[in-house]
C-alpha positions as CSV (number, residue, x, y, z in Angstrom):
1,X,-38.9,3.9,-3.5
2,X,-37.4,0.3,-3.2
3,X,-35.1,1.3,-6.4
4,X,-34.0,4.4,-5.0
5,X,-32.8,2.6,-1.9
6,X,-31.1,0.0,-3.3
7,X,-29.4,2.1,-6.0
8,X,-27.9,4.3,-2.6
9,X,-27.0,1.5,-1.0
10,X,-25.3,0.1,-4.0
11,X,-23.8,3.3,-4.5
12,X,-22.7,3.5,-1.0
13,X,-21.0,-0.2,-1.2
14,X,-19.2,0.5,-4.4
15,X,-17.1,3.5,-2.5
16,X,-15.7,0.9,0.3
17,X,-13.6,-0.6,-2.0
18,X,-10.1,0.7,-3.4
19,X,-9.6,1.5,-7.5
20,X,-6.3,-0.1,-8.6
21,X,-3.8,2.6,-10.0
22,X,-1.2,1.5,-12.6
23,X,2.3,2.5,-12.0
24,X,2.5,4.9,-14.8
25,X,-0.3,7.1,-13.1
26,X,0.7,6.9,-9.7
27,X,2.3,9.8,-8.0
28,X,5.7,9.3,-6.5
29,X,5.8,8.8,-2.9
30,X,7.5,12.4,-1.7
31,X,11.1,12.3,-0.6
32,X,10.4,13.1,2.8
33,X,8.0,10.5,3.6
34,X,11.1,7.7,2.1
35,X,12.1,6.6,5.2
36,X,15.3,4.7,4.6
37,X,17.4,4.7,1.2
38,X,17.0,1.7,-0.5
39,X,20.3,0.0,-2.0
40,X,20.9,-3.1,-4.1
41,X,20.5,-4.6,-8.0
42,X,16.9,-5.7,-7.9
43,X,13.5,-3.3,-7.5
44,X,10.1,-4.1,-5.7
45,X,7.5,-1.5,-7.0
46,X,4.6,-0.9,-4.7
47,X,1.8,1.0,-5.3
48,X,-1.3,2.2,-3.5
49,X,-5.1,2.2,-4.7
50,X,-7.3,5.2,-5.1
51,X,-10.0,5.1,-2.4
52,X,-11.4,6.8,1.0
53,X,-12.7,4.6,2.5
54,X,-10.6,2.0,3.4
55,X,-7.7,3.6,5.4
56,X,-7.8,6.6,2.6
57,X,-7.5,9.4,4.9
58,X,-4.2,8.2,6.8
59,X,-0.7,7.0,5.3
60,X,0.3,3.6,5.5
61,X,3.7,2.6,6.8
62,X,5.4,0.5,4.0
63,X,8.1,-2.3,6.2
64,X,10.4,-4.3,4.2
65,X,12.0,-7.1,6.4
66,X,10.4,-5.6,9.3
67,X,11.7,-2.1,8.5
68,X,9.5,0.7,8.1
69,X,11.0,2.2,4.8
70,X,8.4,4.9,3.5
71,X,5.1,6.4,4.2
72,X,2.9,5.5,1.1
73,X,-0.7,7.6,0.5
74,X,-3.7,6.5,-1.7
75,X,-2.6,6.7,-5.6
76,X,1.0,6.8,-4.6
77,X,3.9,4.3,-5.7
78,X,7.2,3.7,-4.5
79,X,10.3,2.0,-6.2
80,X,13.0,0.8,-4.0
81,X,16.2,-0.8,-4.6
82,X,16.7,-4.4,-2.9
83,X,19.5,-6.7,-2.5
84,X,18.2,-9.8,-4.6
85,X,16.8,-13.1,-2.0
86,X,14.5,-13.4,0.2
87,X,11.9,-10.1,1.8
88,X,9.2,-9.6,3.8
89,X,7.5,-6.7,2.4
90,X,4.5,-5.6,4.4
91,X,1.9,-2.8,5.4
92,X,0.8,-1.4,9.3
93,X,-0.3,1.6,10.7
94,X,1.4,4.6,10.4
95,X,3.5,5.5,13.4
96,X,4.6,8.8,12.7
97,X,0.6,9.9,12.4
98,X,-1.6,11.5,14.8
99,X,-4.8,11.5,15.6
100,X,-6.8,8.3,14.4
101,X,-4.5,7.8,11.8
102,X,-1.4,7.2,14.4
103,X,-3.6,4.9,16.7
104,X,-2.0,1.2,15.7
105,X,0.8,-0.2,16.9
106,X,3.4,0.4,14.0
107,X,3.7,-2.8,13.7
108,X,3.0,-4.7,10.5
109,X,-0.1,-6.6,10.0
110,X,-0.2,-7.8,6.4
111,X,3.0,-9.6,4.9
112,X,3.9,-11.3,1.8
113,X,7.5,-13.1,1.1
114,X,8.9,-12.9,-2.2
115,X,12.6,-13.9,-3.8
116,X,13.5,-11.6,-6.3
117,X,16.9,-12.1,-8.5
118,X,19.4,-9.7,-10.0
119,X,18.1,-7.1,-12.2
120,X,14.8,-8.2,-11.3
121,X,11.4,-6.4,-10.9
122,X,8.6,-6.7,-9.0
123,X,5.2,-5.5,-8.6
124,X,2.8,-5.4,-5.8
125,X,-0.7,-3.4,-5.2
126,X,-1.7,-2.4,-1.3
127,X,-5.3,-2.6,-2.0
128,X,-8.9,-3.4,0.4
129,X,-11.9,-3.1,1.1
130,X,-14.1,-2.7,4.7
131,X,-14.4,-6.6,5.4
132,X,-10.6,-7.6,5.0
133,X,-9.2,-4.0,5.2
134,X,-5.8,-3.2,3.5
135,X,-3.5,-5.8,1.8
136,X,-0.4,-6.2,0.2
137,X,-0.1,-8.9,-3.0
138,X,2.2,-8.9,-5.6
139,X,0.6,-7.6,-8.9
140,X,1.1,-7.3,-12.8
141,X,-0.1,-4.2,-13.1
């Protein structure tokens, strides 16, 4: 009986966490939920883990500078065009949702600065779990 229990509860703790998603699987982020047109000669490439979870039932506004520029789903990735220096890129609630998804503030609550060049590209993962919730980090992957 012990085994059983622990093998649920194991079970249970091993769907609370995201599943990375390569780039190459990923589903594009739908048109309509792009927000604003990216322009520039370098790309940031974010992408969104697989999981319920953790936030998996709502969108999750996507801000760059401060900016909210696309409404990203679980499995999804975006590629947007930048002007090379210095962004913020970061992750809130979604503002246009309803319901419990649209209960936040819209305002982001997990940032990461990067300085990307010319012709450059980057990579980052929005990824979590139910202690530290969602994140944004800049990934190879």
């Amino acid at each position: 009986m012990k085994k059983i229990a622990l093998v649920l509860v194991l079970m249970g703790l091993s769907g609370c966490v995201t599943e990375a998603v390569s780039t190459r699987e990923a589903k594009l982020v739908p048109s309509e939920r792009i927000l604003v047109e990216g322009h520039g000669d370098a790309e940031l490439i974010v992408t969104r883990d697989k999981g319920w979870l953790v936030g998996g039932g709502c969108f999750t506004s996507l801000t760059l500078d401060g900016k909210h520029i696309a409404r990203i789903g679980t499995g999804e990735t975006l590629s947007y065009k930048v002007e090379s220096g210095r962004h913020i890129l970061g992750i809130s609630d979604d503002p246009a949702s309803g319901g419990l998804c649209g209960v936040g503030s819209g305002k982001p609550y997990k940032e990461t600065s990067t300085i990307i060049s010319s012709n450059e590209t980057q990579k980052f993962r929005i990824a979590g779990d139910t202690n530290s919730g969602l994140d944004i980090r800049p990934t190879t992957n």
